[in-house]
C-alpha positions as semicolon CSV with decimal commas, in nm:
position;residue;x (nm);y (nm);z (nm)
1;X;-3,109;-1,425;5,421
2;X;-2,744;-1,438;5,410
3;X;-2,555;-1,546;5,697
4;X;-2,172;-1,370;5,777
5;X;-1,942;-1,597;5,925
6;X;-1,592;-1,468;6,024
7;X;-1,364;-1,725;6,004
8;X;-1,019;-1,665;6,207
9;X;-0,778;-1,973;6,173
10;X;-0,445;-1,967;6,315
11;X;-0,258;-1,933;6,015
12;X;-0,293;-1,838;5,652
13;X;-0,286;-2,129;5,331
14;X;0,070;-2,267;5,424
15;X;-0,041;-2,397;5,775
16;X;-0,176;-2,736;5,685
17;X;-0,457;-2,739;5,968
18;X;-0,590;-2,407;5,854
19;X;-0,610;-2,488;5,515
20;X;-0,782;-2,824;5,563
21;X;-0,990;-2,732;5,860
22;X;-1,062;-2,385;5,676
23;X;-0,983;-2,237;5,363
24;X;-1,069;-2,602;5,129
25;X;-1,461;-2,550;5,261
26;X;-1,505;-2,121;5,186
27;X;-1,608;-2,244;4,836
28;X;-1,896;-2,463;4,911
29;X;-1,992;-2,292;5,233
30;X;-2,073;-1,897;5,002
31;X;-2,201;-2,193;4,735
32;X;-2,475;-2,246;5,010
33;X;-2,563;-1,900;5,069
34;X;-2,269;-1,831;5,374
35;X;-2,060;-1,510;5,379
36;X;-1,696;-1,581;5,506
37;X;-1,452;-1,285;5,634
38;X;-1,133;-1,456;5,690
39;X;-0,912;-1,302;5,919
40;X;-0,566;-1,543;5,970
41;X;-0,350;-1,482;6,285
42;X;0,037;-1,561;6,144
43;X;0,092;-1,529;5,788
44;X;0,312;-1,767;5,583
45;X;0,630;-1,571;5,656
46;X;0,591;-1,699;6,044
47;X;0,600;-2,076;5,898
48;X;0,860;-2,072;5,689
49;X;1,075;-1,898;5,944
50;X;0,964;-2,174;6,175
51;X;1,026;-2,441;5,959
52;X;1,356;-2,309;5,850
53;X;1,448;-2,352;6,243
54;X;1,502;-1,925;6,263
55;X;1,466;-1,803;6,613
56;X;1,128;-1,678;6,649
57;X;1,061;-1,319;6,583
58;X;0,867;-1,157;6,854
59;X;0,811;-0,865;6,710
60;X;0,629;-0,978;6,447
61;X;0,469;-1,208;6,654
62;X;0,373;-0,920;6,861
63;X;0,207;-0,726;6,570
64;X;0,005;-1,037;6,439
65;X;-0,140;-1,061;6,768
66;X;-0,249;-0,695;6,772
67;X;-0,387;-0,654;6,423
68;X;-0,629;-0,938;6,555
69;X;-0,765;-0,731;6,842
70;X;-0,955;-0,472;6,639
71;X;-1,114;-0,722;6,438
72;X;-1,263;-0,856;6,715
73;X;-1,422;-0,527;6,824
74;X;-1,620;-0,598;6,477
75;X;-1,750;-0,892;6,638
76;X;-2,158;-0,781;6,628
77;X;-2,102;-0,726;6,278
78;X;-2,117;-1,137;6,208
79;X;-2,425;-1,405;6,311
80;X;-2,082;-1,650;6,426
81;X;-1,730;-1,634;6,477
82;X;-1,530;-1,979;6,386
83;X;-1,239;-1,989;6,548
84;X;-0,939;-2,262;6,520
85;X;-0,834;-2,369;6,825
86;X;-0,797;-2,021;7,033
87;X;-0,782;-1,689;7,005
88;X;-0,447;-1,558;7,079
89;X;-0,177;-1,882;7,148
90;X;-0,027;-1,866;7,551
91;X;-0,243;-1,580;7,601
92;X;-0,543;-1,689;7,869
93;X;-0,903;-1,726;7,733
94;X;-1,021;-1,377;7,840
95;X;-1,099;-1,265;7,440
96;X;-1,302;-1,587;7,415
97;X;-1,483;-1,542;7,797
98;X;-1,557;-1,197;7,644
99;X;-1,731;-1,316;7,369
100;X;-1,957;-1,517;7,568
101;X;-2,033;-1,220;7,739
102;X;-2,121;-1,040;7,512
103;X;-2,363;-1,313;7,374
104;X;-2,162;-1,328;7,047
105;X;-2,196;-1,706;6,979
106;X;-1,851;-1,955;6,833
107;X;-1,763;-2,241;6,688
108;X;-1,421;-2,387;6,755
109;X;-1,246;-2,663;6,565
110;X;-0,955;-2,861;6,704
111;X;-0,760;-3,167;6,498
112;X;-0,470;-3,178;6,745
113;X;-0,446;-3,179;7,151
114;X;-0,357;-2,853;7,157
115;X;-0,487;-2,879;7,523
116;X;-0,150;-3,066;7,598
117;X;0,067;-2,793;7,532
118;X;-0,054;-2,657;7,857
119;X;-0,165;-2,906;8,043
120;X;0,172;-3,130;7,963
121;X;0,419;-2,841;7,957
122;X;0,754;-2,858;8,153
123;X;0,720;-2,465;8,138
124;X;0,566;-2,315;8,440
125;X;0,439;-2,000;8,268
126;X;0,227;-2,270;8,041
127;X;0,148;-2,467;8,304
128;X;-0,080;-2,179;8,469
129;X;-0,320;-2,225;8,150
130;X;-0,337;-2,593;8,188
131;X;-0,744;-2,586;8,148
132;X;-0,725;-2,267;7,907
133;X;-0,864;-2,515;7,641
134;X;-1,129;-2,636;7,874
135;X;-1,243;-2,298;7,923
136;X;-1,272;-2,189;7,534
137;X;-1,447;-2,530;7,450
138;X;-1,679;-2,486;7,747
139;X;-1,800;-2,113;7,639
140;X;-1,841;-2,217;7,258
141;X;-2,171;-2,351;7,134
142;X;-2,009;-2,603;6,966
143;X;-1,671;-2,788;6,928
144;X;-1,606;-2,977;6,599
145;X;-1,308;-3,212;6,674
146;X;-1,098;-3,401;6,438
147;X;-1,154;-3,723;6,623
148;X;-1,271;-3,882;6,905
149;X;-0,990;-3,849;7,167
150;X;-1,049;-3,451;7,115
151;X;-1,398;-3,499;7,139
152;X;-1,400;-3,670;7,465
153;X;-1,192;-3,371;7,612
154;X;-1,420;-3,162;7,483
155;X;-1,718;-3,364;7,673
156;X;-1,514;-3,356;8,002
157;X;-1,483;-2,955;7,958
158;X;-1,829;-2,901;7,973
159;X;-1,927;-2,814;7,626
160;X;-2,256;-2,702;7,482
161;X;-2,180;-2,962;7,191
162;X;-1,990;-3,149;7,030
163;X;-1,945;-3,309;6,670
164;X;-1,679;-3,488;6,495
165;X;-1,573;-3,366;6,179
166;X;-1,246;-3,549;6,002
167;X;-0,999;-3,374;5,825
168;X;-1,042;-3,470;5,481
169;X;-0,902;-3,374;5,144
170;X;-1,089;-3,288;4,820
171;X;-1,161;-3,552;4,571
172;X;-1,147;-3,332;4,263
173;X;-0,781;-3,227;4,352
174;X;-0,620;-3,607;4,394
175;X;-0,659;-3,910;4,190
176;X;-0,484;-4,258;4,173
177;X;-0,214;-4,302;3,926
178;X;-0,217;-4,595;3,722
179;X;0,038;-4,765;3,674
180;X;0,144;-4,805;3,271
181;X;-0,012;-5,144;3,143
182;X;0,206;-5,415;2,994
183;X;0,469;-5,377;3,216
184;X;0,713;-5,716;3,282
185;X;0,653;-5,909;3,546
186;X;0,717;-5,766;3,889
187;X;1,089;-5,799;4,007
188;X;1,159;-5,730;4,389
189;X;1,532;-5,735;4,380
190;X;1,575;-5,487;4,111
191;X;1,228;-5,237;4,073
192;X;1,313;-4,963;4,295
193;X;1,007;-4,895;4,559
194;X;0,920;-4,580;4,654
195;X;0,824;-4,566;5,003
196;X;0,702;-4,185;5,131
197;X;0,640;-3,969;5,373
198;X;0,476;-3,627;5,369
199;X;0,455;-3,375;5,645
200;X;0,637;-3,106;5,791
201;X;0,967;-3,060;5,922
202;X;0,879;-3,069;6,307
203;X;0,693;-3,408;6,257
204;X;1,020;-3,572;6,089
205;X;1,094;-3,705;6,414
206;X;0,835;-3,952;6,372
207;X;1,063;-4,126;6,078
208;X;1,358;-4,187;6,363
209;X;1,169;-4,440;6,505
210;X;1,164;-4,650;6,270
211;X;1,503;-4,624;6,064
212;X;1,607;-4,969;6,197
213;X;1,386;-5,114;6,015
214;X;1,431;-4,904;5,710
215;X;1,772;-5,037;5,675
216;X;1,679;-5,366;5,692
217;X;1,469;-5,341;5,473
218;X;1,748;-5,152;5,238
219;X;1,931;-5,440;5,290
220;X;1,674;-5,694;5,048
221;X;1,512;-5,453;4,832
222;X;1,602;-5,146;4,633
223;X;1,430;-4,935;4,845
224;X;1,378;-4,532;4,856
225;X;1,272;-4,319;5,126
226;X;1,064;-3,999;4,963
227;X;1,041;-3,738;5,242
228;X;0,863;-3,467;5,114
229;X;0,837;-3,097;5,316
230;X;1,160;-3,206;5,553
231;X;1,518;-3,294;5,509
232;X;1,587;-3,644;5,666
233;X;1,891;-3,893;5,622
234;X;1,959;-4,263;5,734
235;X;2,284;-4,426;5,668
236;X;2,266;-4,716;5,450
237;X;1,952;-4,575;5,271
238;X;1,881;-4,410;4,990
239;X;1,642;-4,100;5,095
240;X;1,543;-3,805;4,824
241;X;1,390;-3,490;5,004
242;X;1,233;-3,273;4,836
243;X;1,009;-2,947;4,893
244;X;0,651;-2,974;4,982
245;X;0,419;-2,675;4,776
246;X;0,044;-2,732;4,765
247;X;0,074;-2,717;4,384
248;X;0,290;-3,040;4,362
249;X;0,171;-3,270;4,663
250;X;-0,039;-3,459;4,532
251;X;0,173;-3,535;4,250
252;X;0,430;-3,640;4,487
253;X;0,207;-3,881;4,655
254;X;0,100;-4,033;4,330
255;X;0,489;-4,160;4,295
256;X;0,443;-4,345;4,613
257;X;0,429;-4,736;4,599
258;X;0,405;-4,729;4,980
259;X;0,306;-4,462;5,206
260;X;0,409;-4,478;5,591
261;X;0,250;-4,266;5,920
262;X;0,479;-4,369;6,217
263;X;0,397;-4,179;6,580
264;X;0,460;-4,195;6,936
265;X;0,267;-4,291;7,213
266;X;0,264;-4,010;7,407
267;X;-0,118;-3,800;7,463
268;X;-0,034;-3,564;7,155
269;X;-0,046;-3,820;6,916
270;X;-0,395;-3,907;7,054
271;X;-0,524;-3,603;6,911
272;X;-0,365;-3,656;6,578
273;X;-0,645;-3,705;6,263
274;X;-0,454;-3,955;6,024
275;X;-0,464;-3,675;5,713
276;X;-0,163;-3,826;5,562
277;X;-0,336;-4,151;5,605
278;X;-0,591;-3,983;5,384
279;X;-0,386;-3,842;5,134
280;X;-0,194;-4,185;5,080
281;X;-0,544;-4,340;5,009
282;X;-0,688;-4,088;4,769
283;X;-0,371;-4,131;4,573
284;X;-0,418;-4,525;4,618
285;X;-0,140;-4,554;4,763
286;X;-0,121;-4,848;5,044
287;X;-0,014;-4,746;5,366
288;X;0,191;-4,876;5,709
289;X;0,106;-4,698;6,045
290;X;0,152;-4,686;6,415
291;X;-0,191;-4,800;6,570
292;X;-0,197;-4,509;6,768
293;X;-0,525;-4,238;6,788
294;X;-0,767;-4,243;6,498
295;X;-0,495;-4,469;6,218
296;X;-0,675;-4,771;6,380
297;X;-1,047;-4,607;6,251
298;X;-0,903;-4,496;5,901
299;X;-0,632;-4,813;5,867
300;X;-0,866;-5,190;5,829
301;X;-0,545;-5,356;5,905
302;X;-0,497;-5,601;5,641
303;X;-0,724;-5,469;5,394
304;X;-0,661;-5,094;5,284
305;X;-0,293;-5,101;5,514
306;X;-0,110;-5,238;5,758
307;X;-0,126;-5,164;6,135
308;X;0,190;-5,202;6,284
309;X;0,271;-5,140;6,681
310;X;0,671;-5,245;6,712
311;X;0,965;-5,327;6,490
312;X;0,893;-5,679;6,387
313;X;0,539;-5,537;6,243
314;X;0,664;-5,257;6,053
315;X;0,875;-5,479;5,863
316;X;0,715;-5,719;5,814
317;X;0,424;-5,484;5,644
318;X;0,671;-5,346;5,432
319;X;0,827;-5,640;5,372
320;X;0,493;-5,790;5,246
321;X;0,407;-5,481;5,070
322;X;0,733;-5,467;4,853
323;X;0,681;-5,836;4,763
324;X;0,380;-5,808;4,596
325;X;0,255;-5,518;4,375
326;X;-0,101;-5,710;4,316
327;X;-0,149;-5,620;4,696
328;X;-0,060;-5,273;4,682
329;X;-0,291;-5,193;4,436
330;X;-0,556;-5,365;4,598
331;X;-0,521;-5,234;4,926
332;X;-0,469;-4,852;4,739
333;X;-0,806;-4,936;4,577
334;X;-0,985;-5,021;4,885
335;X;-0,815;-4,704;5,061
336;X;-0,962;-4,474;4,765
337;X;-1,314;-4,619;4,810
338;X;-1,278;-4,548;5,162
339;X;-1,218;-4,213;5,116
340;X;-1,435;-4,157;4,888
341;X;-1,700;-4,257;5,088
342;X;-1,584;-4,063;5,463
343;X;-1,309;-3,854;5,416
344;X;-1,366;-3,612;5,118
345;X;-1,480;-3,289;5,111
346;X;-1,768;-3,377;4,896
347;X;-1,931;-3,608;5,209
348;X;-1,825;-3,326;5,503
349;X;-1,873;-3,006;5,357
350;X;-2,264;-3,019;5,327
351;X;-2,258;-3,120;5,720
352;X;-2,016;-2,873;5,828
353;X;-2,299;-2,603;5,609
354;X;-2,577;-2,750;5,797
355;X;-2,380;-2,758;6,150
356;X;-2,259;-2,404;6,085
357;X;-2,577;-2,279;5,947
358;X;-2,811;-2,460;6,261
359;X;-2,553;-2,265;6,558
360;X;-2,670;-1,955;6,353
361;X;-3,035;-2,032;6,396
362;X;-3,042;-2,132;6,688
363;X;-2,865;-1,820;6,819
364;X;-3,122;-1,614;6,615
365;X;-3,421;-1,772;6,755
């Protein structure tokens, strides 16, 4: 019997959440037997325009929203709906309420707080859907979170249940460069080091935090900041940015001697899932992060990366890093195993199949 799932993320390939919550595992899941209908809310064009800092075209908006509503009135047609993160954005959870309803079971996958842009919002409008989350995790019959922090809220809603399910990237798709043999012994005042960053432009903030250190560390080694999918600048460093496309990103990565994840502390970067973490270590590439959310499960400080909560510790785990090559490439090693062992697609995609695939039976029964 073949099961049909449709699948409704929030955006189409370009949004990186969709694709690695989504579209990486429609392969393997119709390899086990599963039908997917995938039915994206925003298309590409919305992202761009919102990474490009455009105003935000409500019109278009406005027509995304309503080309989903009649493909939810082919709900009975499907044995589960898999939803990312809600139906219709600062809209309240009626669509999902109806569902329940109706007795048309969901699945819904979260690998950010999304919860906090209602619940923490200064705007009032937002404010009035501060447990629309709640709601939509309560009614589904199961919640996969990214990590653990989501997972808890997930608890405290009320849900049926709940599994965690890290974002992961596909092992056939990145690999660790290796460095050419023979090369002359390391020298750290004059080998330029590469240290990168890869996300999108909203998230550049995360780099301002730690630009101090960045030009200290300028100061004693030849030292370049790679910021790929934003433009960034620091005086007194030398930064390339350069366009993020999912054809060249892991390429990208592979140039990286260091990679670095810096966050705040405030609850949104609780429900963060460390996926450049991941990428950094499939590319064995070592990497430097705030101990904040899930980079203190994926980061053994000291082994596959440094952990590093203020100033001092961020440079002195770069410092240490640009030193010494031999411990880059054995903490990038390390970092690859890791991966390879939790946070591929090859390990989660057969337990997402079964999870998916066990809601449908249990429904049917």
């Amino acid at each position: 019997m073949v099961f049909r799932i449709l699948a409704l993320p929030r955006h189409d390939r370009l949004g990186a959440s969709s694709r690695m919550r989504f579209f990486q595992f429609f392969p393997f899941l119709e390899a086990q037997g599963l039908k997917i209908c995938v039915a994206p809310l925003l298309p590409d064009e919305y992202l761009r325009s919102y990474y490009a800092g455009r105003p935000i075209n409500w019109v278009r908006l406005v027509i995304a929203y309503l080309r989903r509503l009649p493909i939810l009135f082919q709900v009975r047609k499907f044995d589960l709906i898999w939803i990312e993160k809600e139906l219709f954005p600062n809209l309240p959870a009626w669509p999902e309420m109806l569902l329940r309803r109706l007795g048309v079971p969901y699945v819904v996958d979260y690998d950010d707080a999304i919860f906090h842009n209602y619940d923490l919002s200064n705007n009032p409008l937002k404010k009035l859907l501060a447990r629309k989350i709640d709601k939509v995790m309560h009614a589904a019959e199961l919640v996969v979170c990214g990590n653990a922090y989501l997972a808890e809220r997930a608890r405290q809603a009320g849900a049926r249940r709940v599994e965690i399910l890290p974002t992961v990237i596909d092992l056939r798709r990145y690999a660790v460069r290796r460095r050419p043999q023979g090369k002359p012994p390391y020298d750290p005042q004059h080998e330029r080091i590469i240290i990168g960053w890869v996300g999108s432009p909203p998230s550049s903030k995360y780099l301002q935090g730690i630009t101090p250190v960045l030009q200290r560390l300028a100061s004693k080694f030849p030292v370049q900041l790679r910021v790929i999918g934003a433009q960034f600048s620091v005086p007194g460093l030398d930064v390339e940015c350069r366009a993020w496309t999912e054809e060249n990103e892991v390429a990208e990565i592979q140039d990286f001697d260091i990679g670095i994840m810096p966050l705040q502390g405030s609850p949104w970067e609780q429900g963060k899932c460390g996926y450049k973490l991941i990428q950094y270590m499939a590319c064995g590439v070592p990497c430097v992060a705030s101990p904040i959310g899930v980079n203190g499960a994926i980061i053994n400080n000291s082994v596959n990366g440094y952990l590093a909560s203020n100033m001092e510790g961020w440079f002195a785990a770069l410092d240490s890093l640009c030193l010494d090559a031999d411990a880059r490439r054995s903490m990038g090693d390390k970092g690859r195993l890791m991966v390879e062992q939790t946070y591929c697609l090859q390990v989660t995609a057969p337990r997402l199949a079964k999870l998916l695939a066990e809601v449908i039976t249990i429904e049917a029964a």
